[in-house]
N, CA, C and O of each residue as an XYZ file, in Angstrom:
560
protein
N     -86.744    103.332    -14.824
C     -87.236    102.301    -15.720
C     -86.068    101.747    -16.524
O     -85.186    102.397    -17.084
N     -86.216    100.492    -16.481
C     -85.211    100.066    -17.695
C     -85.632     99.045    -18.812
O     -86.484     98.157    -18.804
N     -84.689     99.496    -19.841
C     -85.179     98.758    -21.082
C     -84.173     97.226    -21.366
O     -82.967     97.251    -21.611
N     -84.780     96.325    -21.289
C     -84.352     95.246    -21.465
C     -84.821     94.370    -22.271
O     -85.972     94.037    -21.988
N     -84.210     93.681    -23.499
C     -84.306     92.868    -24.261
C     -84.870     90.749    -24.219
O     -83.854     90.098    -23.973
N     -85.676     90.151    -24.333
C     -85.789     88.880    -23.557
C     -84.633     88.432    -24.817
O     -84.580     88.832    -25.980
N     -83.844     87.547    -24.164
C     -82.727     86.854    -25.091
C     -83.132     86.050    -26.058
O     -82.529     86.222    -27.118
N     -84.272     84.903    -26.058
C     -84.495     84.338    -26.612
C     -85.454     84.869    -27.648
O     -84.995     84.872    -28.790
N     -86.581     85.280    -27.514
C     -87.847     85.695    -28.467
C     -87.386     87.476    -29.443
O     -87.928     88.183    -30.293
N     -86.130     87.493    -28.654
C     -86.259     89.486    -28.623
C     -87.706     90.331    -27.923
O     -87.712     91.560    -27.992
N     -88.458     89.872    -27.507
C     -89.377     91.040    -27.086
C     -88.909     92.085    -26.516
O     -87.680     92.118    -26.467
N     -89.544     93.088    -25.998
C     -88.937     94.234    -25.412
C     -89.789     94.179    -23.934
O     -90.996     93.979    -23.806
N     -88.820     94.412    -22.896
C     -89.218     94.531    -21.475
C     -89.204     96.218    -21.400
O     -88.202     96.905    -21.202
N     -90.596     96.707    -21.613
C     -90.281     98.535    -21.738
C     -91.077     98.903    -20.804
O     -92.249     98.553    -20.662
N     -90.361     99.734    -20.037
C     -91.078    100.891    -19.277
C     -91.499     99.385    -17.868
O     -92.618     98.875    -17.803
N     -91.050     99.229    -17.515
C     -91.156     97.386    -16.560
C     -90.481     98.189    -15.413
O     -89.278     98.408    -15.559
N     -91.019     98.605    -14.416
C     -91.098     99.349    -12.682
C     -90.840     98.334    -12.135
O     -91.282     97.304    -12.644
N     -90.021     98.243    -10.882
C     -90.284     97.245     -9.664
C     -90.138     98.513     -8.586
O     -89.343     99.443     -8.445
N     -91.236     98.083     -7.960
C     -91.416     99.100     -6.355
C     -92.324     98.105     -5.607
O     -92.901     97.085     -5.984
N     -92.228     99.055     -3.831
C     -92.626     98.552     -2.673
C     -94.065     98.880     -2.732
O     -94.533    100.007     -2.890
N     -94.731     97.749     -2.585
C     -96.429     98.201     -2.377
C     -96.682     97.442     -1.438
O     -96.723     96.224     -1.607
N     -97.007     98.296      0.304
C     -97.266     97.360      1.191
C     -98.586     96.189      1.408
O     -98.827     95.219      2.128
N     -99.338     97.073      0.134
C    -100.936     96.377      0.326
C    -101.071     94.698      0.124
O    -101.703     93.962      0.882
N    -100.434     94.337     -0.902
C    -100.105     93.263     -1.553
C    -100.444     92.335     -0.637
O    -100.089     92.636      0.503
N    -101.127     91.098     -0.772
C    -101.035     90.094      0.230
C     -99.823     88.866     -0.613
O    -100.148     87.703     -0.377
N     -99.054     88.952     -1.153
C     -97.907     88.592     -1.552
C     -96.831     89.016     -1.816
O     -96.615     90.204     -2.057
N     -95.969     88.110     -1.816
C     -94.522     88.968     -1.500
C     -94.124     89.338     -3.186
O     -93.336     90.280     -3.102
N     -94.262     89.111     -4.176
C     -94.383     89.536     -5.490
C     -95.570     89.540     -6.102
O     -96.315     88.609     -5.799
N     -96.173     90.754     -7.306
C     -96.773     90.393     -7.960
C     -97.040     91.214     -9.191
O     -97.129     92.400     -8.872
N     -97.215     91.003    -10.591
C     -96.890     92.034    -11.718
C     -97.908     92.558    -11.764
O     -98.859     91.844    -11.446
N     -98.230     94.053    -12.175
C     -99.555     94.491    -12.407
C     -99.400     95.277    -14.001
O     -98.739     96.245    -14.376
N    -100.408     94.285    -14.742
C    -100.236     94.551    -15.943
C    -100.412     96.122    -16.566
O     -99.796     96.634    -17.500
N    -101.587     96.759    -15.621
C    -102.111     97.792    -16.283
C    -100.584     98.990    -16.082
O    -100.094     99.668    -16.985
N    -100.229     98.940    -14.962
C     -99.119     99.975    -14.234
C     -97.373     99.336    -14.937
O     -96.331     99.989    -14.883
N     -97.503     98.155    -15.447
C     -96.111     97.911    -15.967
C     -95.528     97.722    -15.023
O     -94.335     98.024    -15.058
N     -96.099     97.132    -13.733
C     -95.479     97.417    -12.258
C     -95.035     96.064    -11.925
O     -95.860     95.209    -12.249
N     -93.852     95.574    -11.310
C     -93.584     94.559    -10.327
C     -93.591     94.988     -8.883
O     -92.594     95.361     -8.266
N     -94.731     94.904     -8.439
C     -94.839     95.144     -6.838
C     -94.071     94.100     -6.121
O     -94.108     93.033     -6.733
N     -93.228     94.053     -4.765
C     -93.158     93.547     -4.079
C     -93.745     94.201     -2.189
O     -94.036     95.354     -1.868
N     -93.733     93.112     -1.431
C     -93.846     93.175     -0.242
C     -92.857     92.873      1.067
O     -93.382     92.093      1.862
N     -91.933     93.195      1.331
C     -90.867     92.408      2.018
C     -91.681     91.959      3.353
O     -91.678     90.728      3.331
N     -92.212     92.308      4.232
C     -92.458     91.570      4.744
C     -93.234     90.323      4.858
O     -93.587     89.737      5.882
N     -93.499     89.929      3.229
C     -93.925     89.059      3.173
C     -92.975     87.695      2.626
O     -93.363     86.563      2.336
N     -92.189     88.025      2.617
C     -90.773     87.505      2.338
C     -90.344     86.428      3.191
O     -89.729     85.533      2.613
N     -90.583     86.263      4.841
C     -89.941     85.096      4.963
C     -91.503     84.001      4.984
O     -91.580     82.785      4.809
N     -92.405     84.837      5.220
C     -93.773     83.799      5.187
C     -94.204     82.744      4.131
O     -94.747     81.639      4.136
N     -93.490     83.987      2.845
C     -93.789     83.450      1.112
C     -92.296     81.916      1.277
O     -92.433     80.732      0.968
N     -91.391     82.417      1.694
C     -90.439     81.514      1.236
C     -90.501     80.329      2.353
O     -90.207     79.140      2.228
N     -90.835     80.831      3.147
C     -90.937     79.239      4.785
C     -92.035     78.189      4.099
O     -92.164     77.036      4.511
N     -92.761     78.710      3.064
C     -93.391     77.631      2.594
C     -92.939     76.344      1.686
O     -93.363     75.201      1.517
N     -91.913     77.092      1.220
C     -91.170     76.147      0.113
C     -89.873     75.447      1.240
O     -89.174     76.321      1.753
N     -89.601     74.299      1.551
C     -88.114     74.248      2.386
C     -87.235     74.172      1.589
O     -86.090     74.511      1.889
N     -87.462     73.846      0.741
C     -86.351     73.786     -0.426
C     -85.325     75.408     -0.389
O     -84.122     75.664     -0.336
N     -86.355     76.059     -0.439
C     -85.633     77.326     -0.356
C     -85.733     78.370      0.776
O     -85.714     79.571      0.505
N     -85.840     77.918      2.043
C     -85.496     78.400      3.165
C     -84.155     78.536      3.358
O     -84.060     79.118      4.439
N     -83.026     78.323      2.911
C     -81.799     78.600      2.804
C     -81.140     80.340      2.161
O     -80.274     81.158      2.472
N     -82.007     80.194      1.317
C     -81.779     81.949     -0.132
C     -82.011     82.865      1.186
O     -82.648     82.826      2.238
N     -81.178     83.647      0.548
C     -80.917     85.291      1.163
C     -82.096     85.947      0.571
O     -82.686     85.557     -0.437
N     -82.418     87.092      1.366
C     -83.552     87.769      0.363
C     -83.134     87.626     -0.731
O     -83.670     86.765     -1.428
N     -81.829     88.560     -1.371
C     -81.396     88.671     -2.658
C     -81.648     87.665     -3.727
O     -82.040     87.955     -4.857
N     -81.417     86.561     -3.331
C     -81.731     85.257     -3.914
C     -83.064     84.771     -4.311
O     -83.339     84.202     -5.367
N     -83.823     85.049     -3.383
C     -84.971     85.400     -3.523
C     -86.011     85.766     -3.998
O     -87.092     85.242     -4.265
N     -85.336     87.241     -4.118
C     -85.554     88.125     -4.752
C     -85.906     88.156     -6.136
O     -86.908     88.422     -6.800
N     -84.447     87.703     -6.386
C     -84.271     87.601     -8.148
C     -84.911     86.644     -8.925
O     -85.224     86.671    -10.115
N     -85.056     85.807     -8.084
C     -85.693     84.335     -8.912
C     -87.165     84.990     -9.160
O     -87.594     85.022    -10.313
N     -87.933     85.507     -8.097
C     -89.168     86.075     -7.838
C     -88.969     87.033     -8.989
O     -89.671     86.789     -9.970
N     -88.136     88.104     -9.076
C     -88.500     88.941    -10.145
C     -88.599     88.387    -11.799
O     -89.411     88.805    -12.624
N     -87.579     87.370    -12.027
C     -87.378     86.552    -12.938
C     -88.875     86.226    -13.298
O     -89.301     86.567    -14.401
N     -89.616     85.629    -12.470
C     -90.933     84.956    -12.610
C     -92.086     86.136    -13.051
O     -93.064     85.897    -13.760
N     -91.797     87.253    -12.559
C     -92.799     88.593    -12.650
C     -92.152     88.948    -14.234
O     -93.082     88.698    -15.000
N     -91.417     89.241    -14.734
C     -90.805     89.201    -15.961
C     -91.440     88.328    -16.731
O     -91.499     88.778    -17.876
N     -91.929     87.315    -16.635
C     -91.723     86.156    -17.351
C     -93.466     86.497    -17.647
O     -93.865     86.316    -18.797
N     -94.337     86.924    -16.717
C     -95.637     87.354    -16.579
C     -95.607     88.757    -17.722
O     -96.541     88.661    -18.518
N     -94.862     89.829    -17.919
C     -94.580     90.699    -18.769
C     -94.658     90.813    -20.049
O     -95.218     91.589    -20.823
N     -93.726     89.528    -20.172
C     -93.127     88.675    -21.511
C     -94.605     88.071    -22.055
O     -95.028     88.513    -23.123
N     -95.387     87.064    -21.325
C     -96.600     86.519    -21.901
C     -96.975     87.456    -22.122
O     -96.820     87.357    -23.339
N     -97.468     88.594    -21.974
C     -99.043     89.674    -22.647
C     -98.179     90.345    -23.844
O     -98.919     90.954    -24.617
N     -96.584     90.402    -24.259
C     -95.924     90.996    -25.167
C     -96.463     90.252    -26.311
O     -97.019     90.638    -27.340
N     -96.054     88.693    -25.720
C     -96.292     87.826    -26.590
C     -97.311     87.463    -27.042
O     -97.349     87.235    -28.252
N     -98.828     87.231    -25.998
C     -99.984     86.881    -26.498
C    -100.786     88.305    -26.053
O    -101.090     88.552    -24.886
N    -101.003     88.977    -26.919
C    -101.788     89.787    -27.004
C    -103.406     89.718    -26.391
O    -103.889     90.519    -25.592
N    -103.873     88.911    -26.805
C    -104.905     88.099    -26.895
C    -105.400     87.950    -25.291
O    -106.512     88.295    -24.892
N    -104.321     87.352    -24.441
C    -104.435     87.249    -22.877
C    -104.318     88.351    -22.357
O    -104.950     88.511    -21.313
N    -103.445     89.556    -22.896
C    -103.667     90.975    -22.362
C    -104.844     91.548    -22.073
O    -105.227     92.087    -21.035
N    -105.561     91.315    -23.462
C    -106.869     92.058    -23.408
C    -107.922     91.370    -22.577
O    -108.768     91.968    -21.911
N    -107.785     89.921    -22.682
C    -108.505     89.126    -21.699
C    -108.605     90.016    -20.292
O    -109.592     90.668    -19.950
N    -107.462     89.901    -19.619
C    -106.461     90.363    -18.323
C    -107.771     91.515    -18.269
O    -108.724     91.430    -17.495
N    -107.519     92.811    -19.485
C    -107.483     93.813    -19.167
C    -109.351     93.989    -18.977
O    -109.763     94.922    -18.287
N    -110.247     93.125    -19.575
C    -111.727     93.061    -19.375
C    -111.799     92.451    -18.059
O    -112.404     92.947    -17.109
N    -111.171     91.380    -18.041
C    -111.252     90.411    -16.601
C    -110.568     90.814    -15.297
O    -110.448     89.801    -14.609
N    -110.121     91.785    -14.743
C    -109.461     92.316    -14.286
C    -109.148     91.531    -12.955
O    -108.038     91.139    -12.596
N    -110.630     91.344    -12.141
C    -110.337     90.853    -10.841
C    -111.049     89.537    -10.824
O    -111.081     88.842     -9.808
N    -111.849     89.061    -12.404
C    -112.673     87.704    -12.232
C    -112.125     87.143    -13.173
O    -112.967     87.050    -14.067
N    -110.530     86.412    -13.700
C    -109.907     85.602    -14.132
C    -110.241     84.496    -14.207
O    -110.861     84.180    -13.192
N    -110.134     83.540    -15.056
C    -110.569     82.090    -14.615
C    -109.614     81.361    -14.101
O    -108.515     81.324    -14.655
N    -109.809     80.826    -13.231
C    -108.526     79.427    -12.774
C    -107.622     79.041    -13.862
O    -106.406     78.869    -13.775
N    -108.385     78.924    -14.919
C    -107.901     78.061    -16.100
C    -106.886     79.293    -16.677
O    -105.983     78.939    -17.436
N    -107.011     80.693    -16.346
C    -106.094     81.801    -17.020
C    -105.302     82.067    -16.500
O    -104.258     82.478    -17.006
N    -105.580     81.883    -14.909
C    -104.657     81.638    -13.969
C    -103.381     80.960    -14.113
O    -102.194     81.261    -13.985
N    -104.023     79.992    -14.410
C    -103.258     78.879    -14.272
C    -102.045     78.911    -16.019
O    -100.867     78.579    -16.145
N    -102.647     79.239    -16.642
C    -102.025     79.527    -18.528
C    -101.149     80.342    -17.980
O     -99.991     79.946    -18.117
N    -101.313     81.668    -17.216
C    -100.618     82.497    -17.115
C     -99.087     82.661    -15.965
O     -98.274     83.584    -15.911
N     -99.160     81.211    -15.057
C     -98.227     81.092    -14.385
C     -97.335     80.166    -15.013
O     -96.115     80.127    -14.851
N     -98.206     79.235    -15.927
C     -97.184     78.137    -16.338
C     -95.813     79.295    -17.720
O     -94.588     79.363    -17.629
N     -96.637     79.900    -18.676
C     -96.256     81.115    -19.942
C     -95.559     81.945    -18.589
O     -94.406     81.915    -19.020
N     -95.461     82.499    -17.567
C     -94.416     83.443    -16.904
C     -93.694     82.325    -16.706
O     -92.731     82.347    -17.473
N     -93.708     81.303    -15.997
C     -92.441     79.919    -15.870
C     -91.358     80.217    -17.073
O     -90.266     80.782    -17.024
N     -92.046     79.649    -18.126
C     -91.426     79.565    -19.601
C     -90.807     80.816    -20.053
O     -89.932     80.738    -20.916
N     -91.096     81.787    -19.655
C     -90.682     82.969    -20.660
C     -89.624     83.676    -19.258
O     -89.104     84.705    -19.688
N     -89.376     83.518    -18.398
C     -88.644     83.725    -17.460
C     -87.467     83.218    -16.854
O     -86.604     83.672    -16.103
N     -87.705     82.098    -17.433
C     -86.764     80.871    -17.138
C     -85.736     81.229    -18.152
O     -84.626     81.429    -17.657
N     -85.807     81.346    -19.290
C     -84.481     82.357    -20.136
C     -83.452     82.948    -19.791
O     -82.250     82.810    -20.021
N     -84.477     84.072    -18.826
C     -83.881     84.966    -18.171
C     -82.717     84.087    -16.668
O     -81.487     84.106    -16.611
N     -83.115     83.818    -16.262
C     -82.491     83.034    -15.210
C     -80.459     82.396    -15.358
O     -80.055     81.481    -16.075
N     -79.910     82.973    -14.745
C     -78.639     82.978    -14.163
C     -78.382     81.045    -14.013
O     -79.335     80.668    -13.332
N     -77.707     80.097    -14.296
C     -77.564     79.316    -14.023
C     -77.739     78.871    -12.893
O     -78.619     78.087    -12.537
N     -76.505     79.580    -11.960
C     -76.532     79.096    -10.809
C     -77.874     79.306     -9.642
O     -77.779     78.946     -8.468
N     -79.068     79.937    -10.218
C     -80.745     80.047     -9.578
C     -81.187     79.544    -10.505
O     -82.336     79.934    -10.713
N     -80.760     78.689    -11.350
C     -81.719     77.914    -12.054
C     -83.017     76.528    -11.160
O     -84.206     76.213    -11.110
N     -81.948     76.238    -10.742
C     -83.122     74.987     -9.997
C     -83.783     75.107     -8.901
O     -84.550     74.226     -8.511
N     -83.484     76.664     -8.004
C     -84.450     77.224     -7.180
C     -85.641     78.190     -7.776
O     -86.595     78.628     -7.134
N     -85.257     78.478     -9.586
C     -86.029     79.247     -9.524
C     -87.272     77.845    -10.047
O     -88.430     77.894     -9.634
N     -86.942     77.051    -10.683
C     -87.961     75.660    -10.857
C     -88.479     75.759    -10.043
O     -89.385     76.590    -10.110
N     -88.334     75.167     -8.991
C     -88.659     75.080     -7.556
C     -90.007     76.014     -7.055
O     -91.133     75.605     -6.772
N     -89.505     77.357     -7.049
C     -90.530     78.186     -6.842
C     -91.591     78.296     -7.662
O     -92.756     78.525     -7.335
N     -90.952     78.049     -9.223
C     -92.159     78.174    -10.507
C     -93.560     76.679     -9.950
O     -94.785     76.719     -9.840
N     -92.631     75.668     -9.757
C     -93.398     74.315     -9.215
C     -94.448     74.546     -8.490
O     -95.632     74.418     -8.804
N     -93.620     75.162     -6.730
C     -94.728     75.602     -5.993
C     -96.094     76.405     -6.646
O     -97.295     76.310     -6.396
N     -95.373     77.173     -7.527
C     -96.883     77.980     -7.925
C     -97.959     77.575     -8.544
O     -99.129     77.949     -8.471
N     -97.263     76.500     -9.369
C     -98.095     75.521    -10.446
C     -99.042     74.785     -9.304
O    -100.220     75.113     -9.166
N     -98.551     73.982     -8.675
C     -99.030     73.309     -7.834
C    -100.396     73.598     -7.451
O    -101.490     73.035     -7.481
N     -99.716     75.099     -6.944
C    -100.590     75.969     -6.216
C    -102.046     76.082     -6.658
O    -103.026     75.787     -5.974
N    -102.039     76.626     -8.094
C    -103.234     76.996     -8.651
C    -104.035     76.119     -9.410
O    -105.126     76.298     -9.950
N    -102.968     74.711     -9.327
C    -103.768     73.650     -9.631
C    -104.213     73.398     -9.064
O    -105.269     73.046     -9.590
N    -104.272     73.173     -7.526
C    -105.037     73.053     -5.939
C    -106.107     73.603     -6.270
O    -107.234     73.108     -6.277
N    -105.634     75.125     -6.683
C    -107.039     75.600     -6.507
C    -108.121     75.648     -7.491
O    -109.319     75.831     -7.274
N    -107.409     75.422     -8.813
C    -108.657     74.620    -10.118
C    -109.484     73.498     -9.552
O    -110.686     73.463     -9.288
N    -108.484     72.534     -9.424
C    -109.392     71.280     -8.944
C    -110.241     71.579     -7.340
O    -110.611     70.600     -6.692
N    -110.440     72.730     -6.914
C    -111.147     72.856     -5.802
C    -112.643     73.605     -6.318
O    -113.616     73.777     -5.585
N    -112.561     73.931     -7.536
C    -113.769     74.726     -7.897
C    -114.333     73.714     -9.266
O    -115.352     74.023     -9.884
């Protein structure tokens, strides 16, 4: 485990795991209750062939931007308490609309974190996701 500081707000990234969980039907994803960043590698070139923008990145590259974003998911429940406990009643029946709060607040609070030079791939990927779950608001 490691303890890491967010630069901007100071929160504390404590007791924050990253391990292999093959179950996952995505190639990242944070699990609030476990403090866990799961990933999936083989879901790795499926997750990224979607974006072309970033069909170029090495896993590593990848990687990091992706963890950046799971961080950034960490950072929101430090920060809003309020959505934690939501999270933690709502577990598997979220609303679109929390969904959706909760990818744009990991964007923002992750993006800090982010290395210059993965700055505009990690946009990129944050975009796709936005996109994503806006698709799927406006479908329900």
């Amino acid at each position: 485990m490691k303890m890491l500081v967010h630069c901007h707000t100071g929160l504390p990234l404590i007791e924050l795991d990253i391990d292999y969980y093959e179950k996952t039907t995505m190639f990242m994803g944070y699990n609030l209750n476990e403090k866990l960043i799961a990933y999936n590698l083989p879901m790795y070139e499926l997750n990224k062939s979607q974006i072309p923008e970033l069909v170029h990145l090495s896993l590593e590259e990848f990687f990091e931007i992706a963890v950046y974003h799971e961080i950034g998911h960490h950072l929101d429940y430090i920060a809003n308490p309020n959505r934690k406990l939501y999270r933690e009643i709502h577990v598997d029946d979220a609303t679109n609309e929390f969904m959706l709060e909760g990818e744009l607040n990991a964007n923002k609070y992750g993006r800090d974190l982010v290395p210059d030079s993965l700055i505009t791939y990690y946009d990129i990927l944050n975009q796709f996701n936005i996109e994503k779950y806006n698709k799927i608001a406006n479908e329900t």
